[in-house]
TIMIDREN-103618 format. One record per atom (N, C-alpha, C): residue number from 1; residue in one letter; atom name; x, y, z. Coordinates in pm, whole numbers, plus 32768, in hexadecimal, padded with zeros to 4 digits. Layout:
BEGIN
+-----+------+------+------+------+------+
:  nr : rest : atom :    x :    y :    z :
+-----+------+------+------+------+------+
: NUM :    A :   CA :    X :    Y :    Z :
...
+-----+------+------+------+------+------+
This chain:
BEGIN
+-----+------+------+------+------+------+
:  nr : rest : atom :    x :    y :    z :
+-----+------+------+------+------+------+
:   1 :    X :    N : 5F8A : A58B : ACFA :
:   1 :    X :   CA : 5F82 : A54F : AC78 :
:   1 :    X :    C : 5F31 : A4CF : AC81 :
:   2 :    X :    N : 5EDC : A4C7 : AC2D :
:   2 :    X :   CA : 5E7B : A467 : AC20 :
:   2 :    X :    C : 5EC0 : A3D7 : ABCD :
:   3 :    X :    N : 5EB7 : A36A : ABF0 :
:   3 :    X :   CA : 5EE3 : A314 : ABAD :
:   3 :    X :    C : 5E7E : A2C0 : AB2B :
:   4 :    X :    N : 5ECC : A2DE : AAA0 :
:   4 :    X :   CA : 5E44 : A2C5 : AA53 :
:   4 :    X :    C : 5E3B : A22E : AA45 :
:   5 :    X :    N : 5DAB : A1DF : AA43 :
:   5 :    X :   CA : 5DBF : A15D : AA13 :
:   5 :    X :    C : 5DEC : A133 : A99C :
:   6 :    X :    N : 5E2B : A0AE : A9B3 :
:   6 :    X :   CA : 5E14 : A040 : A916 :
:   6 :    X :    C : 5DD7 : A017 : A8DA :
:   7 :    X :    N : 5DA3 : A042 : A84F :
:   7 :    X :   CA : 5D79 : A03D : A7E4 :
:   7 :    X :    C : 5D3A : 9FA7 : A80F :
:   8 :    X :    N : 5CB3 : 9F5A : A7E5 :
:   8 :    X :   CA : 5CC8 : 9ECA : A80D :
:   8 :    X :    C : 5CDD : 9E8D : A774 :
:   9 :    X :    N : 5CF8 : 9E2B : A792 :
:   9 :    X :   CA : 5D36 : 9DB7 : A72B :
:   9 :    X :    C : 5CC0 : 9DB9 : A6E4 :
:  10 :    X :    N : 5CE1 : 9DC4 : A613 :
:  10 :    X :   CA : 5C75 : 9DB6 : A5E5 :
:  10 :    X :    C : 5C83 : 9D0B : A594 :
:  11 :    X :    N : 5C2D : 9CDF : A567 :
:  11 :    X :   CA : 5C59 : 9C6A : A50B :
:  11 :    X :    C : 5CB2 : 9C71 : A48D :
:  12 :    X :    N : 5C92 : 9D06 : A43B :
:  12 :    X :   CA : 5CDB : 9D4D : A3E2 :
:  12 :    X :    C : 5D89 : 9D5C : A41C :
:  13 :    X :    N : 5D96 : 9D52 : A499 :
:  13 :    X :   CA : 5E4C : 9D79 : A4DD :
:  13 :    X :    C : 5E7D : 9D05 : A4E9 :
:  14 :    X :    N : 5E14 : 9C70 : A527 :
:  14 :    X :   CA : 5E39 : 9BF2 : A4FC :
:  14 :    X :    C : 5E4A : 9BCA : A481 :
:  15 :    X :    N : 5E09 : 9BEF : A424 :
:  15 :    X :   CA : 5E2B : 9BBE : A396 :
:  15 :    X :    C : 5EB5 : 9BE4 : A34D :
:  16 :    X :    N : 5EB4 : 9C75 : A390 :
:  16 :    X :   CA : 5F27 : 9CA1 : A35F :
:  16 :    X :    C : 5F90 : 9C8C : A3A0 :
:  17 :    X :    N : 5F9D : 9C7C : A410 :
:  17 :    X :   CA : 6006 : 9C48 : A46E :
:  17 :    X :    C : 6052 : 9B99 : A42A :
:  18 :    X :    N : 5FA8 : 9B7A : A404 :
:  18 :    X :   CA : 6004 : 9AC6 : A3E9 :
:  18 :    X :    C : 603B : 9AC0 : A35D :
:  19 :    X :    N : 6005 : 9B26 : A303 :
:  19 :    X :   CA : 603E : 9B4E : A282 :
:  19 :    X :    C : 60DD : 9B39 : A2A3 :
:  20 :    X :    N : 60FA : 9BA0 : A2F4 :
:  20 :    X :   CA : 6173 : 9BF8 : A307 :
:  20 :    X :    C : 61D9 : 9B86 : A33E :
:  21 :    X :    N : 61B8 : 9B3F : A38D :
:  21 :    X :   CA : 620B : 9ADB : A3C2 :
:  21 :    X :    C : 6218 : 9A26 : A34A :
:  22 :    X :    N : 61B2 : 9A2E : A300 :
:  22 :    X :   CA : 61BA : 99C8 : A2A8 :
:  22 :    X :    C : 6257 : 99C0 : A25E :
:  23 :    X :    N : 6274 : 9958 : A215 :
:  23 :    X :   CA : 631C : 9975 : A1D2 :
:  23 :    X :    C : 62E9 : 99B3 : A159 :
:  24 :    X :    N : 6361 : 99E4 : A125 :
:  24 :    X :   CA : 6329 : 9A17 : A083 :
:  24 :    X :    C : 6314 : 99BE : A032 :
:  25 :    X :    N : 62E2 : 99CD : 9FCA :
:  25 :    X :   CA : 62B0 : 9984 : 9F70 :
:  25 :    X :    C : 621C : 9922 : 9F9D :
:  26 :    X :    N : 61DD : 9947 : A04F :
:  26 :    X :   CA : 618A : 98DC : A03B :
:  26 :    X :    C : 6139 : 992D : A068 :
:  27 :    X :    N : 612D : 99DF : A02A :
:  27 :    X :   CA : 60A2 : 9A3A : A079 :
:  27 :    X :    C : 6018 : 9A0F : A056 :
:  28 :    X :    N : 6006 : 9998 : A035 :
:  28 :    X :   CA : 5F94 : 9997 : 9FF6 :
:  28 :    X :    C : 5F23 : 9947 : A023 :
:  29 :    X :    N : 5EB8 : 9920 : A007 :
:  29 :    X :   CA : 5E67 : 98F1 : A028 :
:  29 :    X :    C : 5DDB : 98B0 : 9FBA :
:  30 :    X :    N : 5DC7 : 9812 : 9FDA :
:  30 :    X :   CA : 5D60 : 9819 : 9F7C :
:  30 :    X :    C : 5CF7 : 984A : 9FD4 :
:  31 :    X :    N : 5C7B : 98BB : 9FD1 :
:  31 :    X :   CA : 5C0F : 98C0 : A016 :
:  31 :    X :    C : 5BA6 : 9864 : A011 :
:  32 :    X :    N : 5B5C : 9817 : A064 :
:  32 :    X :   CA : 5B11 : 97C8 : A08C :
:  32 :    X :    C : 5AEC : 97DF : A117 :
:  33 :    X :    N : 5A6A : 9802 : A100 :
:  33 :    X :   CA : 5A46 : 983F : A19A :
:  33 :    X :    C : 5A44 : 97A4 : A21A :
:  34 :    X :    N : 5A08 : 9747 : A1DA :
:  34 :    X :   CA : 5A1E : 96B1 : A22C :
:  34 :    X :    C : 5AC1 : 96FA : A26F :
:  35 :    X :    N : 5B08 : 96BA : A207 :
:  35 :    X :   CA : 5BA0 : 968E : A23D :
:  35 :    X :    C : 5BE8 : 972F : A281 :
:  36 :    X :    N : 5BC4 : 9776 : A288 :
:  36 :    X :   CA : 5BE3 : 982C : A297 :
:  36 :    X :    C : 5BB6 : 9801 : A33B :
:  37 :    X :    N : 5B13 : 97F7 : A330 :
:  37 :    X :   CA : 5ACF : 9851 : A3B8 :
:  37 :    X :    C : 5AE9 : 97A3 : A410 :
:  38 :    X :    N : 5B12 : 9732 : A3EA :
:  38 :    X :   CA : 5B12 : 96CE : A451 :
:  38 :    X :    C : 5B94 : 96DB : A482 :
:  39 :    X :    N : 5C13 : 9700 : A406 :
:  39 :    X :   CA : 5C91 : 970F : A467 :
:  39 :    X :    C : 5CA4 : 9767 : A4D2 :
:  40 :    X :    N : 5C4E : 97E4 : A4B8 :
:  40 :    X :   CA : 5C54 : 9839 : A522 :
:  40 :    X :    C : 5BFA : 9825 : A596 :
:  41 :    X :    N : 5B8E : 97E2 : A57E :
:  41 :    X :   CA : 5B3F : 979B : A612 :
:  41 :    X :    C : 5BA1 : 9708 : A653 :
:  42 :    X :    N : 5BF4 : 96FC : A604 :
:  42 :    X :   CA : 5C36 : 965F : A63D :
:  42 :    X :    C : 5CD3 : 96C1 : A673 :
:  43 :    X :    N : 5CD5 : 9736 : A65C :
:  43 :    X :   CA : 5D49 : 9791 : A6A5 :
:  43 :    X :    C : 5D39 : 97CD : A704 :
:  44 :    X :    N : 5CB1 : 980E : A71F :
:  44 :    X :   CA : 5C8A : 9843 : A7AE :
:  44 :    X :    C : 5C85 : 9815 : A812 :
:  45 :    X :    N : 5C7E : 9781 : A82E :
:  45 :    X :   CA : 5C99 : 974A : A8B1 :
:  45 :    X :    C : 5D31 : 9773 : A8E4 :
:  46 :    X :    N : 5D66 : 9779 : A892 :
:  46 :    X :   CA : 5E18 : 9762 : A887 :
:  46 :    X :    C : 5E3C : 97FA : A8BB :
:  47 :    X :    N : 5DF5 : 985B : A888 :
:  47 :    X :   CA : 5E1B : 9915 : A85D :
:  47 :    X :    C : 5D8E : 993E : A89A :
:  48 :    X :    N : 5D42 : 9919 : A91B :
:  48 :    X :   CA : 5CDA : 994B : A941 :
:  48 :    X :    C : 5CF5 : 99FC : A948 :
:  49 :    X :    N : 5D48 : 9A2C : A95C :
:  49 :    X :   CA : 5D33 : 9ABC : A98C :
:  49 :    X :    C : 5D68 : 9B1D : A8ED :
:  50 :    X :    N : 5DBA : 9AC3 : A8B4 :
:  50 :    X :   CA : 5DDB : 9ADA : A842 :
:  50 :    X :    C : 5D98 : 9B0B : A7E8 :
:  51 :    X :    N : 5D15 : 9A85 : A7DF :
:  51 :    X :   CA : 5C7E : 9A9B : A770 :
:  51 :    X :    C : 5C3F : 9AA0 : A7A5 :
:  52 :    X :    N : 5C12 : 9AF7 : A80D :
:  52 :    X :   CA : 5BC8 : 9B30 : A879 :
:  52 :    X :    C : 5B3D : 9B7D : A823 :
:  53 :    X :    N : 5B8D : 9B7A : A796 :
:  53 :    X :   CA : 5B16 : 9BE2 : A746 :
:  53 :    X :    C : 5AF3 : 9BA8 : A6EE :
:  54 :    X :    N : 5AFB : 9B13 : A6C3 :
:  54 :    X :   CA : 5AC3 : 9ACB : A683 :
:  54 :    X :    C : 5A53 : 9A83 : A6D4 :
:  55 :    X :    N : 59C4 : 9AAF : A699 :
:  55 :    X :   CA : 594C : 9A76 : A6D7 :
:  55 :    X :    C : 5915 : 9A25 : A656 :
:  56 :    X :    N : 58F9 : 9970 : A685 :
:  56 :    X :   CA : 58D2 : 990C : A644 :
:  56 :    X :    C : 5848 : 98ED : A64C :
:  57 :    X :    N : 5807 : 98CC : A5D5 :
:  57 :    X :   CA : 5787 : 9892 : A5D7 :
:  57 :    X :    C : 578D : 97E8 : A591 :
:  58 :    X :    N : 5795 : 97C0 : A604 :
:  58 :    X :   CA : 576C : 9729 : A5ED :
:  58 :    X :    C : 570B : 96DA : A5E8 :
:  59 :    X :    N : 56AE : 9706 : A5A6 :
:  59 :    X :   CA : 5639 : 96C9 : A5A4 :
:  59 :    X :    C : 561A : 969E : A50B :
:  60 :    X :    N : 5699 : 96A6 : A4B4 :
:  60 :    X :   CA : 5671 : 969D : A417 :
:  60 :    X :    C : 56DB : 9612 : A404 :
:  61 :    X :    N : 570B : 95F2 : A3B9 :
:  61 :    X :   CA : 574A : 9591 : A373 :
:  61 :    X :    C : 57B8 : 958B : A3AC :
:  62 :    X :    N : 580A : 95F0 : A3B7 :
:  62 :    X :   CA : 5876 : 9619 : A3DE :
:  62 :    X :    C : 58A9 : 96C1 : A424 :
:  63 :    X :    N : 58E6 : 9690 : A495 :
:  63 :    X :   CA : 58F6 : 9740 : A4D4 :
:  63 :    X :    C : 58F9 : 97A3 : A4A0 :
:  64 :    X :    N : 5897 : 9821 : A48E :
:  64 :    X :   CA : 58BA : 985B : A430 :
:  64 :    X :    C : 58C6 : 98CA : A485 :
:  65 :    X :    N : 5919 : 9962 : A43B :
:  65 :    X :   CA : 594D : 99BF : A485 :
:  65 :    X :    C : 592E : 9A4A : A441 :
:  66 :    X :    N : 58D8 : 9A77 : A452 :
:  66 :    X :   CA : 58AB : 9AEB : A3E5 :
:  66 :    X :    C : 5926 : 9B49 : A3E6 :
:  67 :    X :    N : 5988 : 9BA1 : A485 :
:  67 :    X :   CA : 59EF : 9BD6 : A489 :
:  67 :    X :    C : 5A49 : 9BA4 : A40E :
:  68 :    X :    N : 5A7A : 9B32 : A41D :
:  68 :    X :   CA : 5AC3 : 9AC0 : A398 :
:  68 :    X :    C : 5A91 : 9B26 : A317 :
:  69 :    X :    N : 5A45 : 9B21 : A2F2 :
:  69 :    X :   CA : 59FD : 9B33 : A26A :
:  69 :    X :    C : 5A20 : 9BC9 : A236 :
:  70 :    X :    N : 59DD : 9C16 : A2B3 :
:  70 :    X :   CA : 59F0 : 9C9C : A28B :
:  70 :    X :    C : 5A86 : 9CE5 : A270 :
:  71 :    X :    N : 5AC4 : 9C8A : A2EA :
:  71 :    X :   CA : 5B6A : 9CCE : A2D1 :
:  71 :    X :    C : 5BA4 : 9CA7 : A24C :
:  72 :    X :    N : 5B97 : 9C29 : A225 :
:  72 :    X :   CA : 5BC0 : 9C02 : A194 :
:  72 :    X :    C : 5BB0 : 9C61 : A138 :
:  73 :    X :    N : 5B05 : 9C87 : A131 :
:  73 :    X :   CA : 5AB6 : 9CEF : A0D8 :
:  73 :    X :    C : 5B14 : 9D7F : A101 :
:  74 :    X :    N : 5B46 : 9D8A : A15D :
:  74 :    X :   CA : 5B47 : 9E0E : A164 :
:  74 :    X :    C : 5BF9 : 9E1E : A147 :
:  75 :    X :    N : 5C42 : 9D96 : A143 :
:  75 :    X :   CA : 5CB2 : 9DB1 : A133 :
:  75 :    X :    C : 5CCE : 9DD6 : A07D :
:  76 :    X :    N : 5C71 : 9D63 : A041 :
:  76 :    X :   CA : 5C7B : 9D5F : 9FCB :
:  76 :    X :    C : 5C35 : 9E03 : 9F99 :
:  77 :    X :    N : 5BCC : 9E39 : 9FDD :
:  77 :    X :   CA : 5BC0 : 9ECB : 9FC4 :
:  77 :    X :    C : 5C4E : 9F2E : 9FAA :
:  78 :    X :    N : 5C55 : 9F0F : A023 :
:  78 :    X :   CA : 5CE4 : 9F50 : A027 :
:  78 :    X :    C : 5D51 : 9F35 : 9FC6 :
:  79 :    X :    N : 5D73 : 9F03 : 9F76 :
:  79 :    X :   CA : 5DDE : 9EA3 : 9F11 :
:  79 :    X :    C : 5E29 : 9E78 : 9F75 :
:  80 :    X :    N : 5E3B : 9E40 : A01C :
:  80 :    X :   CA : 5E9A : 9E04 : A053 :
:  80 :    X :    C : 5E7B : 9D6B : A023 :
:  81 :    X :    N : 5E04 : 9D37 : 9FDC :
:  81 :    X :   CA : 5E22 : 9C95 : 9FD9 :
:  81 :    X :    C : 5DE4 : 9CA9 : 9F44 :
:  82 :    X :    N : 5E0B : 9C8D : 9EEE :
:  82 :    X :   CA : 5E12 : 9C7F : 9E57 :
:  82 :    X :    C : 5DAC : 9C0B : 9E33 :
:  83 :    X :    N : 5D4A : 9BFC : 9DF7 :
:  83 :    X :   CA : 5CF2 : 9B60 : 9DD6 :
:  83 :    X :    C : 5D16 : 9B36 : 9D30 :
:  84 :    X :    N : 5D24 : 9ADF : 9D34 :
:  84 :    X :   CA : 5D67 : 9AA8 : 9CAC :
:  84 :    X :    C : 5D04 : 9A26 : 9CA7 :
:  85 :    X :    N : 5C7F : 99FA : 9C55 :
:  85 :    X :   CA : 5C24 : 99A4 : 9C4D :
:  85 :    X :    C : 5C0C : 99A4 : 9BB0 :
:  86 :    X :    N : 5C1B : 993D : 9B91 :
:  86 :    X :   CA : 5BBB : 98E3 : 9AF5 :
:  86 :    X :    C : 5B29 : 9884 : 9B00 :
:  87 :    X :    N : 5B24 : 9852 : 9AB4 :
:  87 :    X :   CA : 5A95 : 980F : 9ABE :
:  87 :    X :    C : 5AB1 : 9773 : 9AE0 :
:  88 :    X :    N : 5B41 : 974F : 9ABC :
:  88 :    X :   CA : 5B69 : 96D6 : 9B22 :
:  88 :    X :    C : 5B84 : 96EE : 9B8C :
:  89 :    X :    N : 5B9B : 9741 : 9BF2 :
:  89 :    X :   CA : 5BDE : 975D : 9C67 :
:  89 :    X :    C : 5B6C : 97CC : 9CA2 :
:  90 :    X :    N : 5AFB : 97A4 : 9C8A :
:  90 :    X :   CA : 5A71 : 9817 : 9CDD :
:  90 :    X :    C : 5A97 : 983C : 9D55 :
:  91 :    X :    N : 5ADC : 981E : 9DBD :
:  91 :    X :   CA : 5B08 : 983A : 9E28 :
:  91 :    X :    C : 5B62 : 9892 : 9E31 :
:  92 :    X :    N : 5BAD : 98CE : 9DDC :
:  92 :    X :   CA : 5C1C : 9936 : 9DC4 :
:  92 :    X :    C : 5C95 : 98F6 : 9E20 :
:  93 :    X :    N : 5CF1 : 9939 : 9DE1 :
:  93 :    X :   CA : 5D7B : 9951 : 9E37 :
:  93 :    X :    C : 5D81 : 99D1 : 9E41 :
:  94 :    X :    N : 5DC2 : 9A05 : 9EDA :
:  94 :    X :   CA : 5DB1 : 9A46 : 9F37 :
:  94 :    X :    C : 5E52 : 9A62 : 9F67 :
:  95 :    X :    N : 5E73 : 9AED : 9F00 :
:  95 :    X :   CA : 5EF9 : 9AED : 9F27 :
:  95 :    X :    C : 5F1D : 9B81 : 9F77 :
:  96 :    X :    N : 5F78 : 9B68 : 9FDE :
:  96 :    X :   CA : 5F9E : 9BE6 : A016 :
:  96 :    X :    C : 5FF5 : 9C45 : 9FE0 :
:  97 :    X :    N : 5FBF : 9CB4 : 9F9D :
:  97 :    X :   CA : 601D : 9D20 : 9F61 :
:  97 :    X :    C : 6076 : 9D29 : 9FD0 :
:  98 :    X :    N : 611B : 9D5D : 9F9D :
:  98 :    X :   CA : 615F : 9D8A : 9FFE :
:  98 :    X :    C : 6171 : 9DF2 : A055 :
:  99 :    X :    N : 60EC : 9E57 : A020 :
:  99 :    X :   CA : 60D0 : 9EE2 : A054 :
:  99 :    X :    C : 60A0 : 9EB5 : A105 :
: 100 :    X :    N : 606E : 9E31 : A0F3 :
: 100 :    X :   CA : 606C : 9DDC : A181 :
: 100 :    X :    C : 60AA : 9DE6 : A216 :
: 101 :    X :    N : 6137 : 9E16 : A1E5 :
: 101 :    X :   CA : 61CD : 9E0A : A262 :
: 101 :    X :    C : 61B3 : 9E9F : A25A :
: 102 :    X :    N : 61AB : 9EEB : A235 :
: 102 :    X :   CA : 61A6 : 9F96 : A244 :
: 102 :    X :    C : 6123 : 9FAF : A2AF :
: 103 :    X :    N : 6091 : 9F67 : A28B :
: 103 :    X :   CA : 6032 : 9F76 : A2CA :
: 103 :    X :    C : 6042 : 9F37 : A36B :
: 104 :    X :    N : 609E : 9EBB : A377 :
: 104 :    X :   CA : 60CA : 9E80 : A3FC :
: 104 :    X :    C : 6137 : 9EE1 : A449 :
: 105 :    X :    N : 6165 : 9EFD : A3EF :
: 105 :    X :   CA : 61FC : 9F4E : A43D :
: 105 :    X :    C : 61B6 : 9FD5 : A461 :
: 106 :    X :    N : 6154 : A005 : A41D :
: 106 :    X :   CA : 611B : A099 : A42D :
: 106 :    X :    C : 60B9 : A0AE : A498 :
: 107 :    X :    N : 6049 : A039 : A4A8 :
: 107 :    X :   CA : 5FB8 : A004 : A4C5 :
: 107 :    X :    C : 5FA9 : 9FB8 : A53F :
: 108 :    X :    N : 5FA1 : 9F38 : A4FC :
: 108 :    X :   CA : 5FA0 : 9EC3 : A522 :
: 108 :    X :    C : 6013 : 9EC7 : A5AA :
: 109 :    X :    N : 606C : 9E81 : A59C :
: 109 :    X :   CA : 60FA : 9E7F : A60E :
: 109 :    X :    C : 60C6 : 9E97 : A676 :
: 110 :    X :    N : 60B5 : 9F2F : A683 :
: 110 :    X :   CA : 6095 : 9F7B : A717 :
: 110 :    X :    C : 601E : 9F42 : A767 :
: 111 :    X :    N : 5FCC : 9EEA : A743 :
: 111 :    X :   CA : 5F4B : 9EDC : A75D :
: 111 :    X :    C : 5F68 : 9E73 : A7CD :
: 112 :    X :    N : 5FDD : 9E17 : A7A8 :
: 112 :    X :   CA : 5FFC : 9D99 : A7CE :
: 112 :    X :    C : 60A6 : 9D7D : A858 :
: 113 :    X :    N : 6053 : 9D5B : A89C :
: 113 :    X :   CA : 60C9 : 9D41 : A935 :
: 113 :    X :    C : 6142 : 9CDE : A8F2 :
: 114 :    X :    N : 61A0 : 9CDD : A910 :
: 114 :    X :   CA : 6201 : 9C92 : A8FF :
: 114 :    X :    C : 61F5 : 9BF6 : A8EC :
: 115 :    X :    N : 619D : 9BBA : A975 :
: 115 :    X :   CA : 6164 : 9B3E : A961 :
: 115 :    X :    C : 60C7 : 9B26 : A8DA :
: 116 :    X :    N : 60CC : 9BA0 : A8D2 :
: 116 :    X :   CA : 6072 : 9B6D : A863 :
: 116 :    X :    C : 60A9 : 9B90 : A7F1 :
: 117 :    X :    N : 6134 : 9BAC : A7E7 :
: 117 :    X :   CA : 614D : 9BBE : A76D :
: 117 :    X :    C : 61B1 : 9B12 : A73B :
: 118 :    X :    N : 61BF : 9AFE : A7CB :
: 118 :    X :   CA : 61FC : 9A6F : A7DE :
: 118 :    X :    C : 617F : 9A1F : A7B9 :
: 119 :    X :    N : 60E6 : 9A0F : A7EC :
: 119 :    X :   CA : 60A3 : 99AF : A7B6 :
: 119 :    X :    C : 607E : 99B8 : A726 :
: 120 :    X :    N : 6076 : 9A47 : A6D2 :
: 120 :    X :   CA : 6071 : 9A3E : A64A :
: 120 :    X :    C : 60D1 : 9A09 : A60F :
: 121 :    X :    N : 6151 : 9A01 : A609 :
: 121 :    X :   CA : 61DB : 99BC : A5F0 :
: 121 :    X :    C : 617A : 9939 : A5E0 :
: 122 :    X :    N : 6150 : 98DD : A63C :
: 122 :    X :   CA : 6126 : 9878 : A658 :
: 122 :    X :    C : 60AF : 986E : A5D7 :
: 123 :    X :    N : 6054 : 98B9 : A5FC :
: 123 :    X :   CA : 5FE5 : 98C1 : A5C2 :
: 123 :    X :    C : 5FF0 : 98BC : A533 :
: 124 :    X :    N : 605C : 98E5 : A505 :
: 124 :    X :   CA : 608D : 9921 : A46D :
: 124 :    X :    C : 60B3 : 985B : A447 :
: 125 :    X :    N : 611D : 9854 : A4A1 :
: 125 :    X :   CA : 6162 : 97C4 : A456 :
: 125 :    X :    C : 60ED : 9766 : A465 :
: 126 :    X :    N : 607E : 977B : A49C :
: 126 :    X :   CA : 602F : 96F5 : A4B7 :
: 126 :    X :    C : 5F9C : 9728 : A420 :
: 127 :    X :    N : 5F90 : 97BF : A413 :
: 127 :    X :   CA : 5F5C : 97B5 : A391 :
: 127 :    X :    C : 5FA6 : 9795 : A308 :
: 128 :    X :    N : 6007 : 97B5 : A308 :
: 128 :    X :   CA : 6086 : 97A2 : A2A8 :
: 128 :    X :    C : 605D : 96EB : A28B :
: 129 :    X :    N : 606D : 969E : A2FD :
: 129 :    X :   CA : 6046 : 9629 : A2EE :
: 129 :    X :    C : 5FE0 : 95CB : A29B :
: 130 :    X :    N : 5F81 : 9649 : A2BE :
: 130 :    X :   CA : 5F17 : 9623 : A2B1 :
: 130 :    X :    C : 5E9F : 9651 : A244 :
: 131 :    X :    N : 5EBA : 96C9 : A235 :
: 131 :    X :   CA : 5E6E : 9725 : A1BB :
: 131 :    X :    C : 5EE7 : 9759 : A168 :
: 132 :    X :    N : 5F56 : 979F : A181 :
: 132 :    X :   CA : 5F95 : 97E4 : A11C :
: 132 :    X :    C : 5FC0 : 976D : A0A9 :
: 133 :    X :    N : 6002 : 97DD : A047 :
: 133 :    X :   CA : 6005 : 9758 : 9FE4 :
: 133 :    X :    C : 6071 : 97CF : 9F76 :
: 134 :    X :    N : 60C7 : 9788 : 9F2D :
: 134 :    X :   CA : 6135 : 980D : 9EE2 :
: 134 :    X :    C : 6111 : 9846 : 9E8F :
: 135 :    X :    N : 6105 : 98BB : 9E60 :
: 135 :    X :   CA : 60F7 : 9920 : 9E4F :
: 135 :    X :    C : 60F4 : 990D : 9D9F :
: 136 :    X :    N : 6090 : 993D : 9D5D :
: 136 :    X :   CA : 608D : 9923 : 9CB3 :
: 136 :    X :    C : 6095 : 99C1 : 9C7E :
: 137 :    X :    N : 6089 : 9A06 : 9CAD :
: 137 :    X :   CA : 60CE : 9A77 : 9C4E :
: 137 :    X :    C : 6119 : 9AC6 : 9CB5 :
: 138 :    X :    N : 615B : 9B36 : 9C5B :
: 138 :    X :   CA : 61DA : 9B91 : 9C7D :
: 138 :    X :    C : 61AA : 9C29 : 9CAB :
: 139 :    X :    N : 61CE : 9C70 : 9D09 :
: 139 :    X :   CA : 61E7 : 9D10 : 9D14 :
: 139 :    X :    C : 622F : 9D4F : 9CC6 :
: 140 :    X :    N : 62A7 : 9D24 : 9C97 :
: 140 :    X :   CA : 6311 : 9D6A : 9C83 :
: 140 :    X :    C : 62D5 : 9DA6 : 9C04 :
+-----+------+------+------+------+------+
């Protein structure tokens, strides 16, 4: 019997991973690629093997992370992150549907070693800190 490999870590399993561990009421996010793609270049020193798949281009204003960009795009494809934007708030809010914990518990989870499910724990409360923000509309 052949032993099959592990899936590797996508940025889309981090996003959803730190969704999943955030408290309720704070799935959300204002998007701003500045404050988005610098928290996650000011986290990789910390989670080197972690964001092993986040590749930075620093040669612009601020670190920017094209991976970052696309997973957003592709979550909000998906209806896992909901965008809620007006013409005062051009930046949208960026909220995690709860269909979120189904895609981690189903998906995501398996991808991730024990200690890295311990540094997202981490990773989660230090974006929580720092980008999340409570939640303006309802699922129910």
């Amino acid at each position: 019997m052949t032993k099959q490999r592990a899936q590797p870590i996508t940025p889309d399993d981090i996003l959803i991973a730190i969704a999943h561990y955030l408290p309720q009421g704070r799935k959300c996010f204002r998007y701003g690629a500045e404050k988005l793609n610098t928290f996650f270049y000011n986290q990789k020193p910390e989670h080197p093997e972690l964001l092993k798949c986040l590749l930075f281009d620093t040669n612009g204003n601020f670190p920017a992370c094209e991976d970052i960009y696309q997973a957003v795009s592709r979550l909000v494809t998906s209806g896992l992150v909901i965008v809620r934007s007006n013409f005062l708030k051009p930046e949208g809010e960026y909220h995690f549907h709860p269909a979120v914990e189904g895609s981690f518990q189903q998906s995501a989870r398996k991808r991730f070693s024990r200690q890295q499910i311990s540094e997202l724990e981490t990773l989660s409360k230090e974006f929580d800190a720092q980008i999340a923000m409570p939640e303006s509309i309802s699922f129910n």
